[in-house]
ZAGULUM-570642 format. One record per residue (C-alpha): residue in one letter; x negated, y, z. Coordinates in steps of 0.001 Angstrom, whole numbers, plus 524288, in hexadecimal, padded with zeros to 5 digits. Last residue first. Layout:
N
AXYZ;...
***
This chain:
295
XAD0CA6AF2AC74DA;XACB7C6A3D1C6B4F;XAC3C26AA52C5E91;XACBEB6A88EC525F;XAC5C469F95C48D7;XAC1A66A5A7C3D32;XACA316A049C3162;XAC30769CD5C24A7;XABEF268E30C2C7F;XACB1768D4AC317C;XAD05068E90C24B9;XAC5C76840FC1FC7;XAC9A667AEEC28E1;XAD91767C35C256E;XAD607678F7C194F;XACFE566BEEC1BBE;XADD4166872C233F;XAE58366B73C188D;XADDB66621FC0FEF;XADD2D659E8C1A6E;XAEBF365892C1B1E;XAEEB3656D0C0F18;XAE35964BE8C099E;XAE8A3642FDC1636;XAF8AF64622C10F6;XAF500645BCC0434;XAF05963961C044F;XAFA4563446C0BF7;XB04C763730C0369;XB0C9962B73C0594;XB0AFB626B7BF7DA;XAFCAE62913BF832;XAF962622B9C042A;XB01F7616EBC01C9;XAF99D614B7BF4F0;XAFF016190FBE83F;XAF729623B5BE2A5;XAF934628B8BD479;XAF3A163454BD6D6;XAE96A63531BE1B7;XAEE1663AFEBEEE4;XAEC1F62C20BF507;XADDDE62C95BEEBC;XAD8FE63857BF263;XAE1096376AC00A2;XAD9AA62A41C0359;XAE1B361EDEC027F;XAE449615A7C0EAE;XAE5A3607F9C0BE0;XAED555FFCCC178E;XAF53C60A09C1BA7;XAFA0B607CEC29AB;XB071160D22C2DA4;XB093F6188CC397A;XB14DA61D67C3556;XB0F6E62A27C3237;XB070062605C25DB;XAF99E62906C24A8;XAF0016349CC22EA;XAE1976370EC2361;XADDC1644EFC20C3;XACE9364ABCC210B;XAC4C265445C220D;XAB75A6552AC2411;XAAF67661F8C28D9;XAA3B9668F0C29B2;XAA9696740BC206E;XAA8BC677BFC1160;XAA4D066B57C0E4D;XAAFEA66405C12A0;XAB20965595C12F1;XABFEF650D1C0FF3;XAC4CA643E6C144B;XAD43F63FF7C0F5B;XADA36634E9C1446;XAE6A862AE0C0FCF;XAECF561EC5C1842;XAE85C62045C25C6;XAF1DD61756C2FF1;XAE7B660D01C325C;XADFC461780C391C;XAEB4961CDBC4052;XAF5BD62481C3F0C;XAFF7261E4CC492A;XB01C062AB5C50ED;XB032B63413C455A;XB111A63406C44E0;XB0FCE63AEEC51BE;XB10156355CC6007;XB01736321FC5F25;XAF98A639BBC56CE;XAF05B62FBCC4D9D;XAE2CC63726C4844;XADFBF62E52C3BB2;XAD21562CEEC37FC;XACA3463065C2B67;XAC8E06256FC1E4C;XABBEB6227FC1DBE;XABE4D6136AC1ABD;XAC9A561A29C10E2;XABEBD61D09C087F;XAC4516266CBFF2A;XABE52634CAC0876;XAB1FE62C4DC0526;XAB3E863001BF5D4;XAA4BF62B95BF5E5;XAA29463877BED97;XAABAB64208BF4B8;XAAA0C63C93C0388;XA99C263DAFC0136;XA9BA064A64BFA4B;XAA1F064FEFC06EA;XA98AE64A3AC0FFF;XA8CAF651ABC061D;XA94D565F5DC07BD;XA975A65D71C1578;XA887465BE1C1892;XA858A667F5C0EDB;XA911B66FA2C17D3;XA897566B32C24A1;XA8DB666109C2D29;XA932066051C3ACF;XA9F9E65AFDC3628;XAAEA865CEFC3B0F;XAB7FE65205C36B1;XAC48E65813C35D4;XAD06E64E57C3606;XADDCE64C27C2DFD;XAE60864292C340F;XAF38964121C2AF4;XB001463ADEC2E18;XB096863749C2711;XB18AF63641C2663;XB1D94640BFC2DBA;XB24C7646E9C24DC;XB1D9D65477C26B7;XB114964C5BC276E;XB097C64879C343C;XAFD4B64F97C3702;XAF0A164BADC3EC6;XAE61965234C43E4;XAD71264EB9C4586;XAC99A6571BC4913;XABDA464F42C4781;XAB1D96549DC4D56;XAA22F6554DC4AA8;XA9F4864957C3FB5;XA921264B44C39AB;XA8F8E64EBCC2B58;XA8955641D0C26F4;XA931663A43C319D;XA9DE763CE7C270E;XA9D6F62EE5C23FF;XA9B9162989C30C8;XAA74B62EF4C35B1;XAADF962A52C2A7D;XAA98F61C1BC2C62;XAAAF261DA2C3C01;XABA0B62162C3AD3;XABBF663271C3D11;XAC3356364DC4AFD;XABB2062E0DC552C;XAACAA62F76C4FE6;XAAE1563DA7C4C0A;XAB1BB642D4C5887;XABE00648D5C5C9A;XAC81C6568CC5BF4;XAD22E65197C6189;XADC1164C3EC5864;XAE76B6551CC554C;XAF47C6513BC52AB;XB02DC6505AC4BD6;XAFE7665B83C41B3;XB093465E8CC37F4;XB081D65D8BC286E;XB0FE3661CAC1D07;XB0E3C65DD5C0F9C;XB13736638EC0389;XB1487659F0BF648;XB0ACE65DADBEB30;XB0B3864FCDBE51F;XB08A464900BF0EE;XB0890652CEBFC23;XAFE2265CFAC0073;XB063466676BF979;XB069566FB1C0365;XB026666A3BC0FAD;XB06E46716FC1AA4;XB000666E9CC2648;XB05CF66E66C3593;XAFF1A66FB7C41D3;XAF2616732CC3B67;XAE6CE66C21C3BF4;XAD96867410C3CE9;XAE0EF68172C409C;XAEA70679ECC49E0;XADE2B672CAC5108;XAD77B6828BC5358;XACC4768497C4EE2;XABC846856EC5576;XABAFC677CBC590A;XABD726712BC4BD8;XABAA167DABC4384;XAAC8F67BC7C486F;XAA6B5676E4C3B5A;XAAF8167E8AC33B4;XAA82968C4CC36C9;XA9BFE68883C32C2;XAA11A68302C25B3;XAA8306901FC2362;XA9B876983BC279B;XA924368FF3C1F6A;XA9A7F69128C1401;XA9C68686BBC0B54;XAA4FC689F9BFEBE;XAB0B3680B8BFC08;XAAF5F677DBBEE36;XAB10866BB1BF2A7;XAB7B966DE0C004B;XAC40067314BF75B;XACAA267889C00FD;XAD477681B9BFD1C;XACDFF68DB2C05C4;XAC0A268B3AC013D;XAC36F68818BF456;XAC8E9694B8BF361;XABE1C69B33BF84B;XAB59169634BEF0C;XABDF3698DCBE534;XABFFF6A6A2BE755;XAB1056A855BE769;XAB03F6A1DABD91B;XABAB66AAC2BD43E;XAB41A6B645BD980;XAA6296B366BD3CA;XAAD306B199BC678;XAB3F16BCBEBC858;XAA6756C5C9BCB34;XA9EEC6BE23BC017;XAAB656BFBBBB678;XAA9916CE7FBB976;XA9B786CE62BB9DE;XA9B036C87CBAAEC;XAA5AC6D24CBA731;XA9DD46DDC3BAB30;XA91026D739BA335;XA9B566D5BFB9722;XA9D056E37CB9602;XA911A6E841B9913;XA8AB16DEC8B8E23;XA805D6D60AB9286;XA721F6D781B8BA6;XA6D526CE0CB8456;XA62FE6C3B3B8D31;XA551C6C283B8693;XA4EB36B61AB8A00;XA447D6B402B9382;XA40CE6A548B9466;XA31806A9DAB8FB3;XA31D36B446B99ED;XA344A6AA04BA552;XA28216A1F8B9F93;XA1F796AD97B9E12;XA22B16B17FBAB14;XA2AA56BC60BAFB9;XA33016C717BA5ED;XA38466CF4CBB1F6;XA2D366D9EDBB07E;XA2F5E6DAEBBA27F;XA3DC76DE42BA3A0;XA46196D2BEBA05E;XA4D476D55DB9294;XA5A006D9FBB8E91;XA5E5A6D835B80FB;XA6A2D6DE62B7997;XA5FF96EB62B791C;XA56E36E516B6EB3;XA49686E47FB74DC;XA42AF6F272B72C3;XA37F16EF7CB64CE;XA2AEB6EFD8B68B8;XA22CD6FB01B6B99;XA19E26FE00B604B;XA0B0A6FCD5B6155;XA04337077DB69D2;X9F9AD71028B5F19;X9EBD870E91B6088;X9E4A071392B69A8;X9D5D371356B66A9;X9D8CD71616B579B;X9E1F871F5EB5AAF;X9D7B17259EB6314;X9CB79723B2B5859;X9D5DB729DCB4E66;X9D73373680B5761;
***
């Protein structure tokens, strides 16, 4: 009985169970040597405080949908989600909608105005839809050449007073939403929607207080590049009687406080910034709403 003891002696104590506030990988999810030697031992969570971690997780997640969407609908192009479907589905919005659903007849602008004031806008014409080359100047034209020029469509409105006018134009790209993304840095650090040399075209209507807008007529614009659709939009606006202004402003700078330029004491800044604004929202509504199938 001895010689057997002596040939098996007794197992060695088990070690001491790992204090239970500690939770440790299981054996067969330790890894390498190196991985094993970063382990540290993580305390256990508390019920209590676990629930309240998925609860803020779940709001949190919530909050952060409800923004995107919101930024979506208010039209913030820097922040706006790209979807494939939405960007798909702007592309042909300037075959595929109605004219009155792109620019409205009339638009209310709600505190468009200096200092909050309420704007209201109606459409005096409609420029066929055209080509790049005869609606956008050659040094604009060539500046959005990057993401390809497919079809400018143009409108423009005369003010409830009748005082200015405002072209605002859709320049329709065949780019993708990376493409739109670089053009839209490009305008944002070069300021090129400053440079009045790319300031956009006037569309003139004859026999409306719009018939002498011309090119000599533009005193503030506004260019916005979307990334959240292949498109560019804009607002140049001037005065109804048909004067010249020698030093156009750009809307940024006429809107800016302290402003004194013709531009800004007229308004005109807000007038071009406005009406795009308005403009850009429509696109993304018609973008939300399916187009109804023709009977």
């Amino acid at each position: 009985m001895r010689a057997a003891e002596a040939a098996f002696p007794p197992p060695p104590p088990l070690p001491s169970p790992p204090h239970p506030s500690y939770a440790w990988a299981p054996a067969d999810d330790i890894g390498t040597p190196e991985e094993h030697a970063r382990l540290v031992p993580v305390q256990l969570r508390h019920p209590g405080r676990t629930a309240a971690a998925l609860v803020c997780g779940v709001l949190g997640l919530g909050l952060i949908g409800g923004a995107a969407t919101g930024t979506w609908l208010t039209g913030d192009s820097a922040a706006e989600p790209v979807t494939t479907d939405n960007f798909a589905a702007a592309r042909s919005l300037w075959h595929s909608v109605p004219v009155d659903t792109l620019f409205p007849r009339t638009l209310d602008g709600d505190g468009a105005g200096p200092g909050g004031a309420d704007r209201d806008w109606t459409r005096v014409g409609v420029a066929p839809d055209g080509d790049c080359s005869t609606a956008l100047d050659p040094l604009l034209l060539k500046t959005v050449g990057p993401v390809g020029c497919e079809r400018v469509l143009r409108a423009t409105y005369v003010d409830s007073t009748s005082s200015s006018v405002t072209t605002v134009g859709l320049v329709f790209t065949e780019a993708d939403a990376a493409a739109m993304d670089a053009l839209r840095t490009r305008f944002r650090s070069e300021r090129l929607d400053r440079r009045a040399d790319l300031m956009p075209r006037a569309f003139p209507v004859k026999d409306t207080p719009a018939a002498a807008f011309g090119d000599r007529q533009r005193a503030s614009w506004s260019v916005n590049v979307l990334t959240d659709a292949p498109v560019v939009v804009y607002g140049v606006s001037g005065f109804a009687d048909g004067r010249e202004v020698t030093t156009p402003q750009s809307a940024a700078e006429a809107m800016a406080s302290g402003a004194t330029t013709a531009p800004a004491q007229s308004g005109l800044g807000h007038e071009a910034k406005g009406l795009a604004d308005r403009i850009e929202r429509g696109i993304r509504e018609a973008v939300d709403t399916p187009t109804p199938e023709p009977r």
